[in-house]
N, C-alpha and C positions, 0 to 999 in steps of 0.2 A: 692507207687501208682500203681494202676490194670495199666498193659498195653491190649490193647484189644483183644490181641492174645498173646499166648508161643507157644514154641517145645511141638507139641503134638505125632510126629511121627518120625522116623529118619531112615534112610538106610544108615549100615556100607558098606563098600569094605575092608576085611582085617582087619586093628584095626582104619580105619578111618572112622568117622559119613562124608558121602558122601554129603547126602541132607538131609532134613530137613524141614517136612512137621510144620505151625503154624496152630492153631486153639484155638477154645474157646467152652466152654462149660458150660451148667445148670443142675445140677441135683434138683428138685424140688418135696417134696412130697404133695398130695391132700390138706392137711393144709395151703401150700402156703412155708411153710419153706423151703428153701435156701440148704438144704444140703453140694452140692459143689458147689464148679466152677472152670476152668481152661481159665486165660483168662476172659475177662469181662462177668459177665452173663446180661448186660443190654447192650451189641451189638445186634442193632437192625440190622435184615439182612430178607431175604426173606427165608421163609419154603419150598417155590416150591413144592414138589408132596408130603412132608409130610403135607400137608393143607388138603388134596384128605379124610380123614374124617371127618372133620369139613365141609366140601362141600356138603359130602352126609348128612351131620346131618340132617338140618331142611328135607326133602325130607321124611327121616325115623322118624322123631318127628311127622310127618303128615299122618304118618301111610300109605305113599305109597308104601314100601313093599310086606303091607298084600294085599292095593287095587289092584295089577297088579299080586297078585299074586306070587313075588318072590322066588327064593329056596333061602335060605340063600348062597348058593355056588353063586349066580346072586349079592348079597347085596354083596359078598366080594368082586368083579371084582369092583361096584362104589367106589372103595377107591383104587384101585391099579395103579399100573406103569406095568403093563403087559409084556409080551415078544415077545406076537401074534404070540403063537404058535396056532395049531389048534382048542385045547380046548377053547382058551381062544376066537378066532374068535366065536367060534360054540357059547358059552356061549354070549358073547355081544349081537348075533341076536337074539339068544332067547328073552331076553330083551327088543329087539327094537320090535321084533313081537308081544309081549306082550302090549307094550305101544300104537303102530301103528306108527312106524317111522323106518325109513331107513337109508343109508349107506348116500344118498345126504343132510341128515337132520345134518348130523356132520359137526363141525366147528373146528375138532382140525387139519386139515392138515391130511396130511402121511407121513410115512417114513416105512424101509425097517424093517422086526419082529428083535426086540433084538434079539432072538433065534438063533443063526447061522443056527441049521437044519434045521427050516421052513424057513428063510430065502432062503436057497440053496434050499427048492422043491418049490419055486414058479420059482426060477431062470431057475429049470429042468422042469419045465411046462409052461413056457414060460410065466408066470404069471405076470402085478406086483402088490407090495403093493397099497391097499390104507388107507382110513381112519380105517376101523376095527384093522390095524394092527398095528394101530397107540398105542401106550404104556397110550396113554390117553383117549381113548375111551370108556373105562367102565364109567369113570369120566364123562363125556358128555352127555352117552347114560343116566346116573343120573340126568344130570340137565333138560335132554328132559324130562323125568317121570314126573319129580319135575314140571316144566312148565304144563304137558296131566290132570298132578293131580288136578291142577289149574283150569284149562280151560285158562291158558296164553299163549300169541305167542310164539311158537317154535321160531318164525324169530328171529335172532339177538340174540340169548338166554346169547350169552357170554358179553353184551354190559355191562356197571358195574352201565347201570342204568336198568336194564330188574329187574322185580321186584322178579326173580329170585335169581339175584347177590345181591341184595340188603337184603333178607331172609339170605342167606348165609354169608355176612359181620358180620350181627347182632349176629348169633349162635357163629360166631369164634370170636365176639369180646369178649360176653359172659361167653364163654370157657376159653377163653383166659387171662381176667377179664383186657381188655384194651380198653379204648375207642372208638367208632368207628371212629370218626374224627382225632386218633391219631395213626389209622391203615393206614401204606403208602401202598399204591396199584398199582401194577403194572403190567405190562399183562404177564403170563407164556409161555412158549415155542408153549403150544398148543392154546394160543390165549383166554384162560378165564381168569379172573384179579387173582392173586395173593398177596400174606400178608405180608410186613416184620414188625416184632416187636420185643421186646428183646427178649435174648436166655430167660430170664427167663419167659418169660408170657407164650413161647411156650412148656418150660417145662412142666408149670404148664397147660397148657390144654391139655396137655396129661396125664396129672396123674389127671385128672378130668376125661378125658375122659375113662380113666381105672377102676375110683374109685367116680364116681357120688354121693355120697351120700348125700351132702347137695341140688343136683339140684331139679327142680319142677319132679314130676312122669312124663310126659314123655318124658321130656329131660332125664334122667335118665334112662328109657326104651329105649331108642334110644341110646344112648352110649352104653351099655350093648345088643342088637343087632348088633351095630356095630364091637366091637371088638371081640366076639361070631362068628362072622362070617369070621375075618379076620386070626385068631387063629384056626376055623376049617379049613377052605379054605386057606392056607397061599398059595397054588401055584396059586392059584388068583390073589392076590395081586401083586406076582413078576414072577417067574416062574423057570425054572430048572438052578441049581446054583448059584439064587440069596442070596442076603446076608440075606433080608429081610426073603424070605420064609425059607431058611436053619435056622434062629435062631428061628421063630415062630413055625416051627416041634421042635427043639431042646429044645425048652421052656416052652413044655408039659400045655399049655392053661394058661400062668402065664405070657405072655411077649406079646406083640403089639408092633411093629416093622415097620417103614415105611420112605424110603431113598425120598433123594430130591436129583434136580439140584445142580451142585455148592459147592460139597461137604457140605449138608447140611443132617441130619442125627436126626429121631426120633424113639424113644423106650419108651415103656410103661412099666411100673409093676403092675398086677395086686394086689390090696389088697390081705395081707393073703400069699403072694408070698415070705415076708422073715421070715415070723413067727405068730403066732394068734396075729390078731389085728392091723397086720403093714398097711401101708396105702399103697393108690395106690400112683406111684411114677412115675414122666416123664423125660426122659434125651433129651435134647436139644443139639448136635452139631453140629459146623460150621468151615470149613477149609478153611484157609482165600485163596490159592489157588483155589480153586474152586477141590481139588483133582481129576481130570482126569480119575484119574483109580482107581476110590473108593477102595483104602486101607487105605486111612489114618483113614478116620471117621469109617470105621468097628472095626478093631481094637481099636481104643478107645474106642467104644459101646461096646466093650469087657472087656476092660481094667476096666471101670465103673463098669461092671455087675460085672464081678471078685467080686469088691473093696466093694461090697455093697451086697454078698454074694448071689446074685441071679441066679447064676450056678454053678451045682456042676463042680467036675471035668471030669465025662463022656458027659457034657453038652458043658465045654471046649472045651474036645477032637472032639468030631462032629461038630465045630466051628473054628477047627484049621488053615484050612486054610485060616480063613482072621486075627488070630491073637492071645491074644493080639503082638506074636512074631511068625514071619513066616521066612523059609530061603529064601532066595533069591537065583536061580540058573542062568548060564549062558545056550548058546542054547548048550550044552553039558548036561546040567543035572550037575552041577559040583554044590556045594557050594559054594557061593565066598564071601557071607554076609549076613544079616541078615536086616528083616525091624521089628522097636518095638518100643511100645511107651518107649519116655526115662527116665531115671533111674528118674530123676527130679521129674517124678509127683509123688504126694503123693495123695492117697484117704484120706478125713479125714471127 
């Protein structure tokens, strides 16, 4: 019997496994096949900021893009978790100036830039954060578009009946190929509703969303805008020494890459990515701690890719430090063990 979680991660000290990260996972290709799983792949959990392209879908299905003018570098900020470094502030307002909306028209909250060193020069300028620096603001300043595009109220845009939210259910249930009524909805960090459903559906709307080919032309042209843009622009999407953007450089325009809350963790392949004719493919993971200091779920995005030959080994080595085995030092720099997924899992 599937239990819903195993040892997907583990930290030695010495010759002892210390702790012991569980998690579960989907690997699923555009076909719908099943590949792997570790752990149940019909644990239904929340995607949280791996959702953030399926959000912008309908917005770019409606060709609001091209009507406001976007640079594709602007299309990849609506799908990120940012860091709010400068660039990424400067690139939001572009956006909002484009659309005709401002900093008081956001409704994700603030908090202080991921970025430690933008964070420290607002500290040294006596500055503080607000909503632009917020890691979900690209996301927002999308759904205001997607609203200007309309001619619909800005007010309330995140409410999960703004017929915004409602456009955006539809595309991820879609994607997804789950019913809307059997998508649970909950509100994300930054206050717009969010999706949980099994690993497997979310797999598999990422390997659609990598590998569209059965959809209607421009659902299909909007997926392929999308990840075009997330794959050029990866320090969009996350920013310096993210997991996200490090493996979407390293992945040379063949991988779509994009972390959530909660140790939740999605990755794309594009078609063509393991050989002529292979499909597009999506990995779904979820760490049933919530992994705190996202090691667990990179490294097994790793572990996966390894397993399913979609890096080589120089792609590894620029990838090493989250895994699939990393040393672990103390505040000396010493060696004292190691974190790696365990000898247990088998790709098959």
């Amino acid at each position: 019997m599937t239990t819903k979680f195993q040892p997907v991660f583990e930290l030695t000290r010495g010759k002892i496994v210390e702790s012991t990260h569980f998690g579960a996972a989907a690997v699923v290709d555009s076909h719908g096949q099943l590949l792997a799983s570790f752990g149940d792949p019909g644990l239904v959990t929340y995607l949280r900021s791996s959702a953030k392209p399926f959000q912008a879908l309908p917005f770019i299905e409606r060709e609001g893009h091209k009507k406001f003018n976007l640079t594709e570098k602007e299309t990849a900020i609506l799908c990120a978790s940012h860091s709010g470094t400068e660039d990424h502030v400067s690139t939001v307002k572009a956006i909002q100036a484009k659309i005709g909306v401002g900093v008081d028209d956001l409704m994700c909250g603030f908090h202080a830039p991921m970025d430690e060193a933008s964070s420290d020069v607002l500290k040294l300028n006596h500055e503080k954060p607000c909503a632009y620096h917020h890691n979900c603001s690209g996301k927002h300043t999308g759904m205001l578009a997607h609203a200007k595009l309309r001619d619909l109220p800005t007010a309330d845009y995140v409410n999960t009946q703004h017929p915004i939210q409602k456009s955006i259910l539809t595309a991820f249930s879609e994607m997804c190929n789950v019913e809307e009524d059997q998508v649970e909805i909950g509100i994300d960090g930054c206050s717009a509703p969010n999706f949980a459903i099994p690993l497997y559906n979310s797999a598999l709307g990422y390997a659609r969303l990598c590998d569209p080919y059965e959809l209607a032309a421009e659902r299909s042209a909007a997926c392929n805008t999308i990840t075009s843009a997330m794959m050029h622009f990866p320090d969009m999407v996350g920013g310096p020494n993210r997991f996200d953007t490090l493996l979407m450089q390293a992945g040379n325009n063949q991988i779509v890459s994009k972390g959530g809350a909660e140790g939740f963790q999605s990755v794309g392949i594009m078609p063509g990515a393991l050989g002529k004719n292979s499909p597009g493919i999506g990995i779904a993971i979820k760490i049933s701690d919530g992994d705190s200091e996202d090691r667990a779920r990179s490294a097994l995005a790793l572990a996966i890719l390894r397993g399913l030959g979609a890096l080589n080994e120089d792609q590894l080595t620029a990838m090493s430090r989250f895994g699939p085995e990393i040393d672990l030092v103390n505040f000396r720099k010493i060696k004292v063990g190691v974190g790696r997924t365990p000898r247990s899992i088998k790709f098959e």
